[in-house]
C-alpha positions in Angstrom: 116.8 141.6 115.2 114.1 140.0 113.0 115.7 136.8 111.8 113.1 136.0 109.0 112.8 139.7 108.4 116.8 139.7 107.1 117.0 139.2 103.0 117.1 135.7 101.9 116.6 134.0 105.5 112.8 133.2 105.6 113.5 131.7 101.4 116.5 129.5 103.0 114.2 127.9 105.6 111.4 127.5 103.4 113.7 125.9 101.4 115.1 123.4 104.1 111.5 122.4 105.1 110.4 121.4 101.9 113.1 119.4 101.4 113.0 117.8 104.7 108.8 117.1 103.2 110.3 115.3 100.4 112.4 113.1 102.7 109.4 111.6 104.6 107.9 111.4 101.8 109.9 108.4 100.7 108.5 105.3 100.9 111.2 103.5 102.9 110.2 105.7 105.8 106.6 104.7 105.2 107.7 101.1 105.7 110.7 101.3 108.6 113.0 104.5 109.7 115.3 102.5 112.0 118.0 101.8 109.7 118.1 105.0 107.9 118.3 107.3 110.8 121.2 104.4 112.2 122.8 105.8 108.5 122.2 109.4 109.0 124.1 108.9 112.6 126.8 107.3 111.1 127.4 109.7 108.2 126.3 112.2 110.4 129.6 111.3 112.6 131.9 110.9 109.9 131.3 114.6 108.5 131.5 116.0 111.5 134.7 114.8 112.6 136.3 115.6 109.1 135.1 119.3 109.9 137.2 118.9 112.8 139.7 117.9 110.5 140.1 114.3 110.8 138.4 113.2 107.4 138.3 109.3 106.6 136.7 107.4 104.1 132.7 106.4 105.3 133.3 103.0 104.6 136.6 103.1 106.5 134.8 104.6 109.4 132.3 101.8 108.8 134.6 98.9 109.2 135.3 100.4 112.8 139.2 100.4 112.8 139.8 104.5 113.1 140.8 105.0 116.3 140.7 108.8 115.7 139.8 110.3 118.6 138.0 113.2 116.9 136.2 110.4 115.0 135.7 107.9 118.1 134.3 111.6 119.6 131.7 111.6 117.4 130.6 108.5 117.2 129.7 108.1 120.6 127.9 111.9 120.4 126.3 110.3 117.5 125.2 106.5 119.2 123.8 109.0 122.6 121.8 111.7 120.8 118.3 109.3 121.0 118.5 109.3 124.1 118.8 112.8 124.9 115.8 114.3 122.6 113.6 114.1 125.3 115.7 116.5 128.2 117.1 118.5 125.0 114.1 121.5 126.1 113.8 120.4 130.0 117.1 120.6 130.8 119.6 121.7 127.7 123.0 122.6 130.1 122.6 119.4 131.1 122.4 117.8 127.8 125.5 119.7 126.6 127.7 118.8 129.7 126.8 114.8 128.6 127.8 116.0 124.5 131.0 117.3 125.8 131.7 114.2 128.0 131.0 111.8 125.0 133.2 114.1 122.5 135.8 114.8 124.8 137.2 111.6 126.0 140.1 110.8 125.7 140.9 114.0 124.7 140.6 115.9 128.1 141.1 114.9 131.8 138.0 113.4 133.1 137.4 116.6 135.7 137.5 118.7 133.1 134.5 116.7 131.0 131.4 118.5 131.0 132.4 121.3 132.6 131.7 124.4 130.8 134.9 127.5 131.2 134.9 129.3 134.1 134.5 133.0 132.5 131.4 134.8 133.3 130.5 136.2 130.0 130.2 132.1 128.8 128.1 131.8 131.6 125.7 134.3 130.9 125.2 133.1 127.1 125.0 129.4 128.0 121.9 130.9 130.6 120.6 132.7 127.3 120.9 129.3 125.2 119.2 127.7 127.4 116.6 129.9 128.0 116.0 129.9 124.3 116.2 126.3 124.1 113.9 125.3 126.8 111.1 128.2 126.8 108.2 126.2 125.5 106.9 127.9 122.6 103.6 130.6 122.5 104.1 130.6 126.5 107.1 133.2 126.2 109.6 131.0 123.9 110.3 131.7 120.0 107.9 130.5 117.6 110.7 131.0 114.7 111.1 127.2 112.6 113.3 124.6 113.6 115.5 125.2 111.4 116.5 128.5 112.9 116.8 127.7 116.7 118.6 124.9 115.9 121.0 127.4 113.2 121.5 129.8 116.6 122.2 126.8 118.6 124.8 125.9 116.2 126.7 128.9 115.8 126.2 130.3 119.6 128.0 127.0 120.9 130.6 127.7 118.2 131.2 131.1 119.1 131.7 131.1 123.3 133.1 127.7 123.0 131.7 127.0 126.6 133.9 123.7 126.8 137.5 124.4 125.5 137.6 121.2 123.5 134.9 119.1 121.1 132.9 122.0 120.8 132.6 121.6 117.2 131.2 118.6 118.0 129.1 119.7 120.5 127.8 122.5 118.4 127.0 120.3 115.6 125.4 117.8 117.5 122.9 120.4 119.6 121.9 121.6 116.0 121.3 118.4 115.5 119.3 117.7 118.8 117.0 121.0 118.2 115.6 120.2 114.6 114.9 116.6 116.1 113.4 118.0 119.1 111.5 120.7 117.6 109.7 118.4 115.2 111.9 119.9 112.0 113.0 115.6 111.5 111.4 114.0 114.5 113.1 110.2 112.9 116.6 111.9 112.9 116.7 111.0 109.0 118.5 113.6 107.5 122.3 114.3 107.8 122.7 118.4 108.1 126.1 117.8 109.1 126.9 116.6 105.6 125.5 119.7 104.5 127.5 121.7 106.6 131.2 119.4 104.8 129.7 119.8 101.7 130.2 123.6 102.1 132.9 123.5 104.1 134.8 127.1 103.3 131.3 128.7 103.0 130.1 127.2 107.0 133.4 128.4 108.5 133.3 131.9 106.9 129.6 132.2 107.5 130.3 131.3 111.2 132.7 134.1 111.6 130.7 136.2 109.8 127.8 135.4 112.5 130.5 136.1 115.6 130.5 139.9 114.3 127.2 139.6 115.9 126.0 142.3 112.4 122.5 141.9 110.4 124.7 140.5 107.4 127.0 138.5 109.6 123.9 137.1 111.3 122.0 136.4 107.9 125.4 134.8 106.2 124.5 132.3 108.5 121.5 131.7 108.7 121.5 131.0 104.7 124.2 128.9 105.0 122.2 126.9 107.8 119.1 126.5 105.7 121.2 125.4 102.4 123.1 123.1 105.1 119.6 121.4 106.1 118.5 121.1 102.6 121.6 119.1 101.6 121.0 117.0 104.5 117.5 116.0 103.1 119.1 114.8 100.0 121.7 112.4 101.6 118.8 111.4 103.5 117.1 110.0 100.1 120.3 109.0 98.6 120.8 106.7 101.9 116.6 106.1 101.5 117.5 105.1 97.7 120.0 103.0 98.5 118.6 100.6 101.0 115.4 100.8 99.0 117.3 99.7 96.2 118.5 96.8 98.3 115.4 95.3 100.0 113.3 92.5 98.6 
């Protein structure tokens, strides 16, 4: 199936780049991008957790007294993804068996962290993730945008669940991984998961449309993805606004 071929797809990620371009073109990330992608981890936690349904106020997840465990999940995804960009395309099964034991803590016994479900149909679509994931591109892997590996990575995780538990998180997170990775928002500025709990009712139906596995299912999604990104962008200014705002 031709992704950017479906109606509205290849608009959605044009859409998502250019607002990702007007990001870096802000002047705070001209200057210093530490603190801002620290902000886009932080919010980028906090609205991924409420997607899993335990939604608290940012600045109450600021002070650092939820002990959630959802929240406390994504936190530590969030404070771990820099170090993972690197093995994201050499070794991605790997990389999603350390997202599930940083998500999952707490939540699962410790064997079971990390280890994907033992059901061979799981199996052979993690292989296929992974094969998409790390195939280096114009040497056999997909020269599609960012945008849309990293939309596939999203909703494949979401819809074999490979772990049982924290795959939301997971999901979210390797989405997150794959349009840092693939150069989409190489300073991990931008907060797509925001995007995705700004349109909350639209990214759960358009995930369920995708699991039908139909050209309108698929394209639901991919729209929804691209819309998700582009929101992410713009709390990416707002959080470059604000600390612009507060600097000498």
């Amino acid at each position: 199936m031709p992704l950017l071929d479906l109606p509205g797809v290849a608009d959605a990620a044009d859409e998502a780049r250019a607002a990702i371009d007007r990001l870096f073109g802000h002047r705070m990330l001209r200057r210093r991008s530490g603190p801002v992608s620290a902000e886009s981890a932080l919010r980028g936690a906090r609205a991924s957790a409420a997607l899993e349904g335990a939604d608290f106020d940012l600045e109450t997840v600021r002070g650092g007294a939820v002990t959630d465990p959802a929240l406390q999940g994504a936190l530590r995804v969030a404070a771990g993804l820099g170090t993972l960009v690197d093995t994201w395309p050499l070794a991605p099964r790997q990389v999603l068996a350390r997202l599930h034991t940083l998500a999952a803590t707490d939540v699962v016994p410790a064997a079971e962290l990390g280890r994907p479900v033992a059901d061979p149909a799981v199996m052979a679509r993690l292989d296929a993730l992974a094969d998409l994931v790390s195939a280096p591109v114009g040497a056999g892997g997909t020269a599609a945008p960012a945008v849309i590996v990293a939309a596939i990575v999203h909703a494949e995780l979401l819809s074999m669940r490979p772990f049982g538990s924290a795959d939301g998180l997971v999901a979210r997170a390797a989405g997150r991984l794959t349009l840092v990775a693939r150069g989409l928002d190489p300073k991990a500025v931008s907060v797509p998961e925001a995007g995705h709990l700004a349109r909350a009712p639209e990214y759960q139906g358009s995930l369920g449309a995708y699991a039908t596995g139909t050209p309108d299912g698929v394209r639901s999604w991919l729209r929804h993805y691209g819309a998700a990104v582009a929101l992410g962008a713009a709390e990416g200014l707002t959080i470059c606004e604000a600390m612009s705002a507060a600097s000498p």
